[in-house]
N, C-alpha and C positions, 0 to 999 in steps of 0.2 A: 619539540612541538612547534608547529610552523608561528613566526604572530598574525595578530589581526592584521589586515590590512590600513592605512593610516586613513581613518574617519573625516579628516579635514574640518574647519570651523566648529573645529569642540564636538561635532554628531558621532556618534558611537554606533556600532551594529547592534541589533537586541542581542539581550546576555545568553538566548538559546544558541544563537547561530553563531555566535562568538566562540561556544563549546563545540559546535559539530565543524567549526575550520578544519582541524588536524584529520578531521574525516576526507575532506574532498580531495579530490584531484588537485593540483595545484593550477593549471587551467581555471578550472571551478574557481577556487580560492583567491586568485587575484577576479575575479570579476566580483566578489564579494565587497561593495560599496556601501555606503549608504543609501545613494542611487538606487541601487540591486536592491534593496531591503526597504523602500521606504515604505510601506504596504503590509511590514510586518514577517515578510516572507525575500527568503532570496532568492530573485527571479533570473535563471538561466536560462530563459525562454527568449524573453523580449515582446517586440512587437507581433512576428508573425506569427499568424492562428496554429495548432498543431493537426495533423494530419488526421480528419475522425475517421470511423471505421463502419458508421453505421448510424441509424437512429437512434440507437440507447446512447452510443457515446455523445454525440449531436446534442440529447438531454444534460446528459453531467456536463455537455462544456456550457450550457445558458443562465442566464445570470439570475433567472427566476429559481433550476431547479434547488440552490440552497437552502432558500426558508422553506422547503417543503422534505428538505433528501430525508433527516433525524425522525422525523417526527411520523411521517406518512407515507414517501416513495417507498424509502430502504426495507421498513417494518412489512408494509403492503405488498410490494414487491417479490419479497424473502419467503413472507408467507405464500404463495401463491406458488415460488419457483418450491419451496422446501415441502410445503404439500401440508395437509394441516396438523398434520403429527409432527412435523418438522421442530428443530428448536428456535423458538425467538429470541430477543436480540440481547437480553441478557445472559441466555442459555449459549448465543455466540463468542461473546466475549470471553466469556468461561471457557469454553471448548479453545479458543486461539491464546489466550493465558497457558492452559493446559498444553497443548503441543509447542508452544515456544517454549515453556518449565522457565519462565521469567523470574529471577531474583535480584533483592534490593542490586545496583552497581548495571546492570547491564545495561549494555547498548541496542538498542533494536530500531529498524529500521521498516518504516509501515509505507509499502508500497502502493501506488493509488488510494491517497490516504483520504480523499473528495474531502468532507466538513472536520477532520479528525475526531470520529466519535471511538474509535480505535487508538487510534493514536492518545486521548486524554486518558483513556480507557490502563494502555500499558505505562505511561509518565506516573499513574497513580504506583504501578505496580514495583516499576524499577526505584522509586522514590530519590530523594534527591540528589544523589550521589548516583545517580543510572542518568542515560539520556535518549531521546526519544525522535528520532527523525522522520517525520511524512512527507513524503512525496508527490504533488499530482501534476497534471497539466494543466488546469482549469484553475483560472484566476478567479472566480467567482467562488469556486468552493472552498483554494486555500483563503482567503479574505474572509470569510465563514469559521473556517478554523481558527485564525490566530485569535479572531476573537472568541471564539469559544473560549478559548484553551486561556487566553487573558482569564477571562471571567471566572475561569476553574481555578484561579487562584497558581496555574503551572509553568514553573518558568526553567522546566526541565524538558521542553517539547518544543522541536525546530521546526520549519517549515520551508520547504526547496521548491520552485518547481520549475520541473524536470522530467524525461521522458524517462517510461520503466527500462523500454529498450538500449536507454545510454545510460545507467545510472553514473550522474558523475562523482562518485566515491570510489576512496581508496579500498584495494585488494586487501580482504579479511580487517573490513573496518567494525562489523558488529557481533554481535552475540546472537540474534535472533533477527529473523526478516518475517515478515506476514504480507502476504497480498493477499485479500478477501473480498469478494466480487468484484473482480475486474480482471483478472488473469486471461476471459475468455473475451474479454474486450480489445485485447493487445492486437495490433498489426502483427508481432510476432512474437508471440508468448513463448517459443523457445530460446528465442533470443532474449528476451526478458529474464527467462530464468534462469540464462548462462550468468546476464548481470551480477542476479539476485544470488548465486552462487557464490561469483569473483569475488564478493564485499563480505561473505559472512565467514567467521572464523571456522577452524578445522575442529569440530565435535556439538560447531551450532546448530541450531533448529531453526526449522523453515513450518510456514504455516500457511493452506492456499486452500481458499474457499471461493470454486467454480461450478462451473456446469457439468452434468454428468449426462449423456444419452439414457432411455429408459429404455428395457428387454422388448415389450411388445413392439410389434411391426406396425401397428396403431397409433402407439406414442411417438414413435420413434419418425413418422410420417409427418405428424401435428412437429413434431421439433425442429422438422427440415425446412416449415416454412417458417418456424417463429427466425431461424436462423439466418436466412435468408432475407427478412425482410427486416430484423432487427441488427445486423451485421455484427452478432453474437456469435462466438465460435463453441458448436455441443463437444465437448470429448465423446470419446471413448472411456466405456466405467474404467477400463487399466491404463488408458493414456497418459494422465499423467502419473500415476505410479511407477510406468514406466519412464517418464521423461526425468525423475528423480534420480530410481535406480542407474539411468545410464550417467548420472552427473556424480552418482559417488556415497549416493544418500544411505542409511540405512537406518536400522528400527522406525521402517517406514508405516505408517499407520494412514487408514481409510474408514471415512462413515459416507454411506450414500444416504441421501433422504430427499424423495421428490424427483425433480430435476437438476438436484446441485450434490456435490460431493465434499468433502472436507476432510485435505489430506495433511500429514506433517510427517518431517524422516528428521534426523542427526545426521550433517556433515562428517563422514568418517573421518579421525585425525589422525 
């Protein structure tokens, strides 16, 4: 197992990301300071802004939309995209519990993890002995997060940020990957989910809660310009079942509701 890198004048890394070292790349791992961390979070970013994609992502990177993501956008939002039968936000968690099959020990890694309301969501599930990695871009939302995740009392849940498109972890480093609204926010979500592939072990489970096209010629009109003007990208209802299946996936499972879909498969080992 790799060690920490040396903390200097007695400062130490938090004890989360001190656990997810033997995860990264070793690139990654030597950039892991106190420096890198002092924020709570280790930042592989830096200074310069990341690439947005559009006006919904332009929202997750401002430093307003945190105190509002939990409580009012996500819920508001979800309901609106998932339609009113759709499931709310506790019936989501469940549902991405359920396609990861999360047990005590495991490692899982929550892709575009914005406030980690997912991410404290699985730390609970994997319990102390498991560990729990989120991901985003947005300094605003991880700084959101760690403190959440302080507050939950969790100190089994790390925080990176980092692009989906580069994740910098090592090859078959988790048990379970989730990325849930934001897949369709990626510059290249198939290149994110080669990532999201490379890092998860052989018979894990993947969990992706996106956008789906609707059948009518109607909806389907109204979504070309929400797309367009929100630089949201709509699948296709089998696009990404098929972006899975061509990766290796199987006992692939799909629920549509609304305008969003919510798929999970098993890495074949």
């Amino acid at each position: 197992m790799p060690e920490a890198p040396p903390a200097g004048s007695g400062e130490r890394l938090p004890a989360a990301i001190e656990r997810a070292l033997p995860l990264l790349e070793r690139s990654a791992r030597e950039r892991a300071t106190p420096a890198a961390t002092r924020h709570g979070y280790l930042d592989l970013i830096g200074e310069q802004p990341p690439e947005s994609t559009g006006r919904t992502q332009d929202l997750m990177l401002s430093r307003g939309m945190p105190r509002v993501y939990e409580r009012w956008w996500r819920p508001a939002f979800g309901r609106i995209a998932k339609g009113v039968f759709g499931p709310g936000m506790e019936e989501e968690r469940r549902i991405a519990r359920l396609l990861l099959g999360l047990s005590p020990g495991d490692g899982v890694l929550d892709v575009a993890c914005g406030t980690g309301n997912f991410s404290r969501d699985f730390g609970r599930s994997v319990g102390p002995e498991g560990l729990v990695v989120g991901i985003d871009v947005s300094e605003p939302m991880l700084t959101r997060a760690v403190e959440e995740t302080r507050n939950a009392g969790l100190d089994n849940v790390a925080y990176v940020r980092g692009p989906a498109e580069a994740l910098p972890f090592r090859d078959e480093s988790f048990d379970a990957v989730c990325c849930f609204a934001a897949f369709h926010l990626f510059a290249n979500p198939e290149r994110a989910l080669d990532h999201m592939t490379a890092v998860l072990t052989p018979g894990g489970r993947i969990a992706i809660f996106t956008s789906a096209r609707g059948g009518s010629s109607a909806l389907r009109t109204v979504e070309s310009l929400v797309e367009a003007q929100s630089g949201m990208r709509m699948f296709e209802r089998d696009e990404v079942v098929q972006m899975l299946e061509q990766r290796g996936y199987v006992e692939i499972s799909q629920r549509l509701t609304g305008m969003t879909q919510f798929v999970g498969g098993r890495l074949a080992g």
